[in-house]
Short mmCIF file of the C-alpha atoms (twelve columns), coordinates in Angstrom:
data_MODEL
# 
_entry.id   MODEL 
# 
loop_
_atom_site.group_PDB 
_atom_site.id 
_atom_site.type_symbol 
_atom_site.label_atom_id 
_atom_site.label_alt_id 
_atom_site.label_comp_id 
_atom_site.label_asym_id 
_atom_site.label_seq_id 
_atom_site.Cartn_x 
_atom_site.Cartn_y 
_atom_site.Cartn_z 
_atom_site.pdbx_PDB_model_num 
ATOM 1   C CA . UNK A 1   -39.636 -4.277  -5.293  1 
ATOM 2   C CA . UNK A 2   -35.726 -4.568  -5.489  1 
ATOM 3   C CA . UNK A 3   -33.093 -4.095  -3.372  1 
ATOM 4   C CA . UNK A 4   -29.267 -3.604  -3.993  1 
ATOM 5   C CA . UNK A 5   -26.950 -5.325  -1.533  1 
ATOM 6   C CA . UNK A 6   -23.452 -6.980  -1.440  1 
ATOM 7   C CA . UNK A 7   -23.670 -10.834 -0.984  1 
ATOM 8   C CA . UNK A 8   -20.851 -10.655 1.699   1 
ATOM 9   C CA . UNK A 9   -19.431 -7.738  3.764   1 
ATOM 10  C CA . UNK A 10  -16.297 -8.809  6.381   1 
ATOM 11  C CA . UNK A 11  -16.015 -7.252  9.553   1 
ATOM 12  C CA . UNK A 12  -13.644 -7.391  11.976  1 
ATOM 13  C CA . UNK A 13  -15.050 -9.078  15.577  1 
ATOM 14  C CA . UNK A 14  -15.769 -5.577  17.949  1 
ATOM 15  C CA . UNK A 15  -15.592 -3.294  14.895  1 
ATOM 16  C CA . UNK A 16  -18.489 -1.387  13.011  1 
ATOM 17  C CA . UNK A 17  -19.494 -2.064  9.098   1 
ATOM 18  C CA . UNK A 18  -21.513 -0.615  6.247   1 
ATOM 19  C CA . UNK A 19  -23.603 -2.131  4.017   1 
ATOM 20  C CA . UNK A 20  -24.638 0.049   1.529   1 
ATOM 21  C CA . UNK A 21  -27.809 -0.608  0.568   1 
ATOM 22  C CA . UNK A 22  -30.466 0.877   -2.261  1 
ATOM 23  C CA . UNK A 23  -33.726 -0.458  -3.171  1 
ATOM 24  C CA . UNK A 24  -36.841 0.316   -5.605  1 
ATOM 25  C CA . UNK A 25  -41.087 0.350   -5.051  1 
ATOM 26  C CA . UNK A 26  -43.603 0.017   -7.269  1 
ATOM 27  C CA . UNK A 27  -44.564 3.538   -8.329  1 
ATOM 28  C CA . UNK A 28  -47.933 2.951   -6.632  1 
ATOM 29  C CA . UNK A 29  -46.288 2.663   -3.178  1 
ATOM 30  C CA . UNK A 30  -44.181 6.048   -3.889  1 
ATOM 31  C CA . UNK A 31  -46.450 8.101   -1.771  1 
ATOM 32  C CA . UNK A 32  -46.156 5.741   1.363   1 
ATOM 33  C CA . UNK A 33  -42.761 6.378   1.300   1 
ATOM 34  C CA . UNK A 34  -42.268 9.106   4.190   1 
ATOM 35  C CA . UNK A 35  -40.839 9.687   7.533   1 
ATOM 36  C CA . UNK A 36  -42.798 7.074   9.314   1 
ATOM 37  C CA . UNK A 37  -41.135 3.955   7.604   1 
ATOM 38  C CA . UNK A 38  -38.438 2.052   9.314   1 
ATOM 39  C CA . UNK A 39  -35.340 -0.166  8.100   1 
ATOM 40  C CA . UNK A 40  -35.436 -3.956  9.145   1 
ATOM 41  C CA . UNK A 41  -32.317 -6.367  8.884   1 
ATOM 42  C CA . UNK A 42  -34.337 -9.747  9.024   1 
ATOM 43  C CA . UNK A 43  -33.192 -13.602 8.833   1 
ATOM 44  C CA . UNK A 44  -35.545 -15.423 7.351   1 
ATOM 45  C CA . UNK A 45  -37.437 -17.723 7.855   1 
ATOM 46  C CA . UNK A 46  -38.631 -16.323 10.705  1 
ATOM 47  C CA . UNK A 47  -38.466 -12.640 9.779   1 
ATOM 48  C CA . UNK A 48  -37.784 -11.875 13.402  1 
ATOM 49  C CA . UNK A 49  -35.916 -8.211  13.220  1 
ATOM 50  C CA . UNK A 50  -32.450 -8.725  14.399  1 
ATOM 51  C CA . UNK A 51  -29.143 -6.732  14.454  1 
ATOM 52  C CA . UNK A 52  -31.263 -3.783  17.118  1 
ATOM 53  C CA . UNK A 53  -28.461 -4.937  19.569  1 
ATOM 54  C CA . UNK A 54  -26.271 -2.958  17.058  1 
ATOM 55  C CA . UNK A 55  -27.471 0.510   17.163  1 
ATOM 56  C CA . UNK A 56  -27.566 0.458   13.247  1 
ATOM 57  C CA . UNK A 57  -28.011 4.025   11.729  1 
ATOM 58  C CA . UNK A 58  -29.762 3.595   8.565   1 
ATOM 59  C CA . UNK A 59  -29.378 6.655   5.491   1 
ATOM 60  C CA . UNK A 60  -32.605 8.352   4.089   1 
ATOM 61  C CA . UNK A 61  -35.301 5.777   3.099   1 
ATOM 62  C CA . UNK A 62  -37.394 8.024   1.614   1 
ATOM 63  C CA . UNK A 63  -34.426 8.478   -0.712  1 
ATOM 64  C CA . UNK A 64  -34.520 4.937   -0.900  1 
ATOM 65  C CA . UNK A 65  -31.192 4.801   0.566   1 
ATOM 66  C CA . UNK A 66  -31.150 1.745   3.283   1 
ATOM 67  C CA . UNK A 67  -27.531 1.674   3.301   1 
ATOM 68  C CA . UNK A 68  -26.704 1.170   6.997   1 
ATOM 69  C CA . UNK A 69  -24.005 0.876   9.778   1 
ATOM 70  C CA . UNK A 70  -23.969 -1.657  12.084  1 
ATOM 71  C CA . UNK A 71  -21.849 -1.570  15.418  1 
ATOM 72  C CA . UNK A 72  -19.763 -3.574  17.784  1 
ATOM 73  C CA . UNK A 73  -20.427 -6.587  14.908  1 
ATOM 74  C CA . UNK A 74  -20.124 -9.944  16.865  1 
ATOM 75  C CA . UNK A 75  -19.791 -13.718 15.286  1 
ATOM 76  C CA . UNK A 76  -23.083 -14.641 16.588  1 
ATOM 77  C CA . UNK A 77  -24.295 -12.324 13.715  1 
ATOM 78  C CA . UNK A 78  -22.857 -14.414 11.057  1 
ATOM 79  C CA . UNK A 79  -26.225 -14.781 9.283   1 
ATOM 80  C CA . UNK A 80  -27.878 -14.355 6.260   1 
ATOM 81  C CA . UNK A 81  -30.078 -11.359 6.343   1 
ATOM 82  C CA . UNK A 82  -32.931 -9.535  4.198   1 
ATOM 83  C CA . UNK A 83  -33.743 -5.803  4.291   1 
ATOM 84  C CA . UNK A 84  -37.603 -5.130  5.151   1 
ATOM 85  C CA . UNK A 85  -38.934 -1.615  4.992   1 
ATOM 86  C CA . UNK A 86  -41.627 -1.109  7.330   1 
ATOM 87  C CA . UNK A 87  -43.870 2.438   7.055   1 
ATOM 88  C CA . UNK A 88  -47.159 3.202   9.293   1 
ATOM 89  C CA . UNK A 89  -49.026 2.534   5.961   1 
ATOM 90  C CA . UNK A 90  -49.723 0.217   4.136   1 
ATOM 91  C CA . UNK A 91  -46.316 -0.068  2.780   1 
ATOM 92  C CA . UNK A 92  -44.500 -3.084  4.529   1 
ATOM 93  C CA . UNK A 93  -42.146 -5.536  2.738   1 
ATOM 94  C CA . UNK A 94  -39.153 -7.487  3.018   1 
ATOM 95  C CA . UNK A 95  -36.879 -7.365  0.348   1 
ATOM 96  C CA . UNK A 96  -36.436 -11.195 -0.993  1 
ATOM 97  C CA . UNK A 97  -34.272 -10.449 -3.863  1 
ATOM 98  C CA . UNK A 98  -31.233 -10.428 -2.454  1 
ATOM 99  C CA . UNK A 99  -29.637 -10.941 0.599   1 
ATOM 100 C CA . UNK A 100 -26.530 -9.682  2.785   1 
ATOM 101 C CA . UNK A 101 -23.938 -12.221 4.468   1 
ATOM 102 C CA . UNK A 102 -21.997 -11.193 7.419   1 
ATOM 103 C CA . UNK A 103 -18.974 -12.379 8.279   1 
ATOM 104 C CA . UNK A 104 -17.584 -11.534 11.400  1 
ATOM 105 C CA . UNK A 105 -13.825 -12.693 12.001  1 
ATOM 106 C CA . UNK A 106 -10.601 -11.669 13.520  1 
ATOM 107 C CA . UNK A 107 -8.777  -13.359 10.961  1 
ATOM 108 C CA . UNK A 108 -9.034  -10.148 8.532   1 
ATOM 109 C CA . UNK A 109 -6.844  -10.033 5.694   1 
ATOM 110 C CA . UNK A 110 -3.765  -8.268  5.711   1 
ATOM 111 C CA . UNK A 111 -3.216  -5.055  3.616   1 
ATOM 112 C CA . UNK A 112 -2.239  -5.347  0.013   1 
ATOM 113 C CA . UNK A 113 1.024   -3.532  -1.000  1 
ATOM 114 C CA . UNK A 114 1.686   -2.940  -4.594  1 
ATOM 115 C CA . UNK A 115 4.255   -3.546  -6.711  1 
ATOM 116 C CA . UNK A 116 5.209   -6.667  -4.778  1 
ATOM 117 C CA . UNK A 117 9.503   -6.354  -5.703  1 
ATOM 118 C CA . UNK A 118 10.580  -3.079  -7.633  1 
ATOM 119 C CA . UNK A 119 13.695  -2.440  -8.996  1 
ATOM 120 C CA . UNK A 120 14.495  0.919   -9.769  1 
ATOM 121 C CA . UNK A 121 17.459  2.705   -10.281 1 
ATOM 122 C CA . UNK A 122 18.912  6.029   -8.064  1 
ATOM 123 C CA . UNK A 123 17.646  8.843   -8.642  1 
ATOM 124 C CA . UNK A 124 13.848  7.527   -10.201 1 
ATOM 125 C CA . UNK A 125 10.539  8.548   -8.824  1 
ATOM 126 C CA . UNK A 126 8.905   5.723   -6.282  1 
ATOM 127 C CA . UNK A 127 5.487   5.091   -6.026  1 
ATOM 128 C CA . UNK A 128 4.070   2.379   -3.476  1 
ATOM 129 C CA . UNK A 129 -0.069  1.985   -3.334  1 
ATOM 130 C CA . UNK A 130 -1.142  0.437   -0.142  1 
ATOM 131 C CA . UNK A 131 -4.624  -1.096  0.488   1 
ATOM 132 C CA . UNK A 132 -7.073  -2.461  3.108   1 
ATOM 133 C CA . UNK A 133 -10.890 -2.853  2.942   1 
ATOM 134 C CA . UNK A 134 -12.821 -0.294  4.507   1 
ATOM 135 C CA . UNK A 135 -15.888 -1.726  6.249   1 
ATOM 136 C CA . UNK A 136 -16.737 0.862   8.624   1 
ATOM 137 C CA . UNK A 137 -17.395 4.350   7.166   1 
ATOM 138 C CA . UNK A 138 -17.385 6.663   10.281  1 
ATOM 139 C CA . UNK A 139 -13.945 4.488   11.188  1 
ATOM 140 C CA . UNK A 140 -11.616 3.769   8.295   1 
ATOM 141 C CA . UNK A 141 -8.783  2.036   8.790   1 
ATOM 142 C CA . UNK A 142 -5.782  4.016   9.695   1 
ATOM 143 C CA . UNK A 143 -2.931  3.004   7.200   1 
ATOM 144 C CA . UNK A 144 0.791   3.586   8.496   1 
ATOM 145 C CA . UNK A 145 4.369   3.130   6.517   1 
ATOM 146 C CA . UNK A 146 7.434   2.373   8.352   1 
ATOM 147 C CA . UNK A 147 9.705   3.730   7.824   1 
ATOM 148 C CA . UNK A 148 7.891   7.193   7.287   1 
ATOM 149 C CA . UNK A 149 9.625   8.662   4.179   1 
ATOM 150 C CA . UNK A 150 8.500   11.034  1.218   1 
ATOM 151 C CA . UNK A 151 5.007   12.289  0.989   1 
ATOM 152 C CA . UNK A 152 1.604   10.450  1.347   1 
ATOM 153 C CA . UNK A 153 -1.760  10.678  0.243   1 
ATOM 154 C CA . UNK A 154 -4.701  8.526   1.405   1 
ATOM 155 C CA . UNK A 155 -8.181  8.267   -0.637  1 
ATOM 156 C CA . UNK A 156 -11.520 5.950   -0.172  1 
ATOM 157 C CA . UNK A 157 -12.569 3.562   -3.023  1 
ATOM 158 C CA . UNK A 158 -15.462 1.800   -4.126  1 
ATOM 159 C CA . UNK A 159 -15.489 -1.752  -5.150  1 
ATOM 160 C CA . UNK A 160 -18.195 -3.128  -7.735  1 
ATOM 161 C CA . UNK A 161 -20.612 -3.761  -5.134  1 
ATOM 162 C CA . UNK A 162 -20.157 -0.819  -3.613  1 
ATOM 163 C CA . UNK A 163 -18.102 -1.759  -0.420  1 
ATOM 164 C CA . UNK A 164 -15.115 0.976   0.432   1 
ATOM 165 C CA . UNK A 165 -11.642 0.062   0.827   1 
ATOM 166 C CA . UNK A 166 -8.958  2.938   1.717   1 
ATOM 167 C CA . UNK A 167 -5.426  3.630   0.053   1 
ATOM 168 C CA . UNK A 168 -2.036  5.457   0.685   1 
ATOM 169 C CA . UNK A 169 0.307   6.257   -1.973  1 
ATOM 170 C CA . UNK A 170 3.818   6.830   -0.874  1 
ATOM 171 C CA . UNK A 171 6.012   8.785   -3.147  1 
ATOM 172 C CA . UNK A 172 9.822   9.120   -2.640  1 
ATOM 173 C CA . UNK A 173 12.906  9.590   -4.357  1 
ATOM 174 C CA . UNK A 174 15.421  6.151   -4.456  1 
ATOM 175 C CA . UNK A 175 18.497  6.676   -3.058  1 
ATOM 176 C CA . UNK A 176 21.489  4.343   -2.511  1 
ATOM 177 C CA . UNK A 177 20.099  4.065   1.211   1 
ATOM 178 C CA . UNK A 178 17.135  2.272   0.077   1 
ATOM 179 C CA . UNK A 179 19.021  -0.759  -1.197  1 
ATOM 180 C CA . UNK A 180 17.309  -3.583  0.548   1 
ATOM 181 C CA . UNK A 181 15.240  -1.410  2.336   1 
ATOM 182 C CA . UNK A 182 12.521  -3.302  3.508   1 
ATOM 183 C CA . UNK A 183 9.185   -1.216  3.774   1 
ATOM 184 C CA . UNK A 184 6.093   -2.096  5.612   1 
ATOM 185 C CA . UNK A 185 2.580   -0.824  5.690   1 
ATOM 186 C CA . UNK A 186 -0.071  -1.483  8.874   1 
ATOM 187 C CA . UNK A 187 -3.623  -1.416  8.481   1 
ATOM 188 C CA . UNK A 188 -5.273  -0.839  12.554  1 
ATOM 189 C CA . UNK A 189 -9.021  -0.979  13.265  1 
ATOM 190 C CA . UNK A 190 -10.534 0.083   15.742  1 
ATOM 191 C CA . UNK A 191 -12.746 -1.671  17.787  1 
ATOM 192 C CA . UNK A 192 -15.823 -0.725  19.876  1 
ATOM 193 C CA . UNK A 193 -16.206 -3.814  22.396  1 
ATOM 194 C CA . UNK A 194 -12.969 -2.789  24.773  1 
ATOM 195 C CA . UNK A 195 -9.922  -5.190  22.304  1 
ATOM 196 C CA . UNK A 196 -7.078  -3.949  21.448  1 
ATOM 197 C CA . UNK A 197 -6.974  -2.668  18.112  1 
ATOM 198 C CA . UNK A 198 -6.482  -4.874  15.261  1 
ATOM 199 C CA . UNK A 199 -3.415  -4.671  12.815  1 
ATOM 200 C CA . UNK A 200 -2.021  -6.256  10.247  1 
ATOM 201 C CA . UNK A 201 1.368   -5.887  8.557   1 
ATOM 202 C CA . UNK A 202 2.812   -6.832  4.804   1 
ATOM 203 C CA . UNK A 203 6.031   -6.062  3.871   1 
ATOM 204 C CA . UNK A 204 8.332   -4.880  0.870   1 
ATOM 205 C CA . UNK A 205 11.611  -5.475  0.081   1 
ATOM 206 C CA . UNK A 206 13.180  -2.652  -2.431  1 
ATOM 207 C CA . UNK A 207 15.324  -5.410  -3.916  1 
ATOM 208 C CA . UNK A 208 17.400  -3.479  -6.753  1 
ATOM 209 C CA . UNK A 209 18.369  0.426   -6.302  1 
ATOM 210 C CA . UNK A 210 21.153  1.093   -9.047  1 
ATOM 211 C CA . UNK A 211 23.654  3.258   -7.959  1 
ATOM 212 C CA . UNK A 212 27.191  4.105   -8.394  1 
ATOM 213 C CA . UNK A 213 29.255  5.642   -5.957  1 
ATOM 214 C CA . UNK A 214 33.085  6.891   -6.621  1 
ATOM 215 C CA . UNK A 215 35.691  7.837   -4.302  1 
ATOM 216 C CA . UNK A 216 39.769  7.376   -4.608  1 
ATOM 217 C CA . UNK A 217 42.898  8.456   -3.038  1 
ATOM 218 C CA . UNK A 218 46.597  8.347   -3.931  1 
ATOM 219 C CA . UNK A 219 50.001  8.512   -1.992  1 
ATOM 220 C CA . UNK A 220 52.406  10.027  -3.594  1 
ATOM 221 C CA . UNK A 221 56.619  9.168   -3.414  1 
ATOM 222 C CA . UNK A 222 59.049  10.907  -5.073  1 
ATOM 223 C CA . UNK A 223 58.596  8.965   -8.327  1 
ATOM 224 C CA . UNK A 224 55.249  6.507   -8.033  1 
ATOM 225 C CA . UNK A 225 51.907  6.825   -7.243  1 
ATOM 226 C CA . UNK A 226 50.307  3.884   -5.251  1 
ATOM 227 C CA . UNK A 227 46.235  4.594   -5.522  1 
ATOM 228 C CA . UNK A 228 42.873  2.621   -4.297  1 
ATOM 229 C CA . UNK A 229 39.523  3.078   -5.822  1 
ATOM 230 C CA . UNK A 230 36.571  2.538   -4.174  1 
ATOM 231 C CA . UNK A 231 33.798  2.421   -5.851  1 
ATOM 232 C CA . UNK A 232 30.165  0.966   -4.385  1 
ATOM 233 C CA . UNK A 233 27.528  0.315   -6.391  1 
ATOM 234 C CA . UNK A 234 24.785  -2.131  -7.163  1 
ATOM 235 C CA . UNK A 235 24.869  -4.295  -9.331  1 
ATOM 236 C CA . UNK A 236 28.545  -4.403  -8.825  1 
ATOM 237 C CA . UNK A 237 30.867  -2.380  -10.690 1 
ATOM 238 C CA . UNK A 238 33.969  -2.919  -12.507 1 
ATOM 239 C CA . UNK A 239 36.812  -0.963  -12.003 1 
ATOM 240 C CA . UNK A 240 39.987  -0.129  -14.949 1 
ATOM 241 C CA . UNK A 241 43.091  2.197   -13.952 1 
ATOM 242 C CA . UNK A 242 44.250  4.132   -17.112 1 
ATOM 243 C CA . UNK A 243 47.266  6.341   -17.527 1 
ATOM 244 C CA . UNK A 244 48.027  8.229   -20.415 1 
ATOM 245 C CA . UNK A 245 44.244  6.895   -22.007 1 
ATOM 246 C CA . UNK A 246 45.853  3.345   -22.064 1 
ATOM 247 C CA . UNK A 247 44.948  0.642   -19.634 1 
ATOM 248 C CA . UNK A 248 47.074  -0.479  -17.150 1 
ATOM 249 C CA . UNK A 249 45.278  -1.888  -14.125 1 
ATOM 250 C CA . UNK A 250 41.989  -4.028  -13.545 1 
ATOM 251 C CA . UNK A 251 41.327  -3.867  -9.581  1 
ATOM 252 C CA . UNK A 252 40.538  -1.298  -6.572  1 
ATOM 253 C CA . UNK A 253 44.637  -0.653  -6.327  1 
ATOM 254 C CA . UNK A 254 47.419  0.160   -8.306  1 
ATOM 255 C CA . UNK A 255 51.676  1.340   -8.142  1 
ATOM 256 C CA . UNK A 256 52.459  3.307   -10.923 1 
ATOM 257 C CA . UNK A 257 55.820  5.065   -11.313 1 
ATOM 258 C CA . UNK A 258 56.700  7.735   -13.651 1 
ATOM 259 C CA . UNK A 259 59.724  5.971   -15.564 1 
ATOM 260 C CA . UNK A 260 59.913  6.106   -19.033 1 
ATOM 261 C CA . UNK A 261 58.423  3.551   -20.803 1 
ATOM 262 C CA . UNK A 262 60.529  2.358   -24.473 1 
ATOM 263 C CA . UNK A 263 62.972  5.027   -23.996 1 
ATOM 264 C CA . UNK A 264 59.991  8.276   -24.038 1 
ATOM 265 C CA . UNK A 265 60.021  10.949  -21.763 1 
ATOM 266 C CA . UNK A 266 58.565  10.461  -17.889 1 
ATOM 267 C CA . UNK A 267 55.051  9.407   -17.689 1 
ATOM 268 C CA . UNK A 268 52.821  11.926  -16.576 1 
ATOM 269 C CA . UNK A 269 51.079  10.300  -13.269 1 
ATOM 270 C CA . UNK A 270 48.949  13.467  -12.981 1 
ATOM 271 C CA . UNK A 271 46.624  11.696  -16.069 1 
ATOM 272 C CA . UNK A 272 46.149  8.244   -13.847 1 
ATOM 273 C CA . UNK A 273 42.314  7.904   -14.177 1 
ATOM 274 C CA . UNK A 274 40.009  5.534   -12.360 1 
ATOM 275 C CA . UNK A 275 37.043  4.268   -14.154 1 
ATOM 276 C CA . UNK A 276 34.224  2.320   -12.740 1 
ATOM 277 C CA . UNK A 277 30.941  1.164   -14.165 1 
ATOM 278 C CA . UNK A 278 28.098  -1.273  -14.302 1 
ATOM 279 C CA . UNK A 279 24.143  -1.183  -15.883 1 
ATOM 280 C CA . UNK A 280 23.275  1.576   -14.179 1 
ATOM 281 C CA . UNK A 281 25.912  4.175   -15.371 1 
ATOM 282 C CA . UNK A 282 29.639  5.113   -14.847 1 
ATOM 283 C CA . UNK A 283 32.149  7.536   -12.728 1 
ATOM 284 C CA . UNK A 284 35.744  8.316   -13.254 1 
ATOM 285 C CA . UNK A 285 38.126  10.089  -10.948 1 
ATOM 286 C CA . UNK A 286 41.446  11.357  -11.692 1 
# 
């Protein structure tokens, strides 16, 4: 006679939660197994049945499926309890083996966002993963980003021991705008004794989007060109002014007239380049 539980399942105070639950008989016992028998959640020593204030709803025993889900979970059930199967037969026993802990809190823990920091540069794929244990089957928690951006998709996972926790992928495109963007994700559960709703925020900050933006513009005299650059970008660019292919400027403005230079012919201003760059990449504008 075994049973398979988790040592510990968390609840949140006024919320439902699933244990799941399997066991084994001896093969001599497999014919008592039928529609008659009846799931127990006992604390021992006493073997009093407890948790019927619950309305638990308890899978197919004759399945040997005892995994079951307990409502409006309160802290005065933070006990220690055993499963005992009880049939109109002579097959009655409590399961000894192994026993389930219940702890009911309000201090639940907050969802886990990963990666942590990102740095990624414009232009690059984004994929956030956020999670938040699942300890109610018929209620999941609902997960929510803010802001809402891209597209989403939400799946249930097992742990080893068979507890549920729920996901949401959010995949976007990085743009300049996300530049310390700062991204949160809210797990809410709801509650069956009248609360509010609990829910619990963690947050992201997109620290590094690598971009490069260009733009410039030139007043023009009769025989000099006076020109800004702007160029904004992270991490922060450099900016050169070229005429002719050689250098002659290193800032956001620059006067350049067209006189001859060593006794050669007019400079041609209509070559005057700006050039900006940093890790991620470069621009120029003429």
């Amino acid at each position: 006679f075994e049973v398979n539980l988790p040592q510990t399942v968390q609840v949140k105070k006024g919320s439902c939660v699933t244990v799941p639950c399997s066991f084994d008989i001896r093969s001599e016992y497999n014919g008592n197994l039928n529609d008659t028998c009846e799931a127990r959640w006992v604390f021992n020593p006493s073997l009093t049945p407890q948790l019927t204030e619950t309305n638990p709803v308890t899978g197919i025993l004759t399945r040997k499926n005892c995994t079951t889900t307990f409502n409006d979970m309160q802290p005065h059930h933070n006990k220690a309890y055993n499963f005992r199967l009880e049939c109109k037969n002579d097959l009655k026993y409590t399961f000894t083996n192994k026993k389930v802990i219940f702890k009911v809190t309000d201090d639940f823990p907050s969802p886990t966002l990963t990666p942590s920091t990102l740095t990624v540069k414009e232009g690059e794929s984004v994929s956030l993963t956020c999670s938040a244990p699942a300890p109610c089957l018929p209620h999941t928690p609902t997960l929510t980003w803010t802001p809402t951006m891209g597209d989403i998709h939400e799946t249930i996972q097992e742990n080893q021991d068979k507890t549920k926790f729920k996901t949401s992928v959010l995949n976007f495109t990085a743009s300049q705008h996300h530049h310390g963007q700062k991204i949160s994700c809210t797990a809410a559960y709801k509650k069956q004794d009248g609360s509010p709703d609990g829910s619990f925020t963690t947050s992201l900050i997109i620290l590094d989007i690598s971009q490069i933006l260009h733009s410039s513009n030139c007043i023009k005299t009769s025989n000099q060109l006076n020109c800004s650059c702007e160029t904004v970008g992270n991490p922060l660019p450099t900016t050169h002014w070229y005429l002719n292919g050689q250098p002659v400027d290193q800032s956001s403005q620059v006067v350049v007239t067209n006189e001859p230079l060593n006794g050669s012919h007019d400079r041609d201003l209509s070559t005057l380049l700006c050039f900006s760059s940093n890790s991620f990449g470069s621009t120029s504008k003429q």
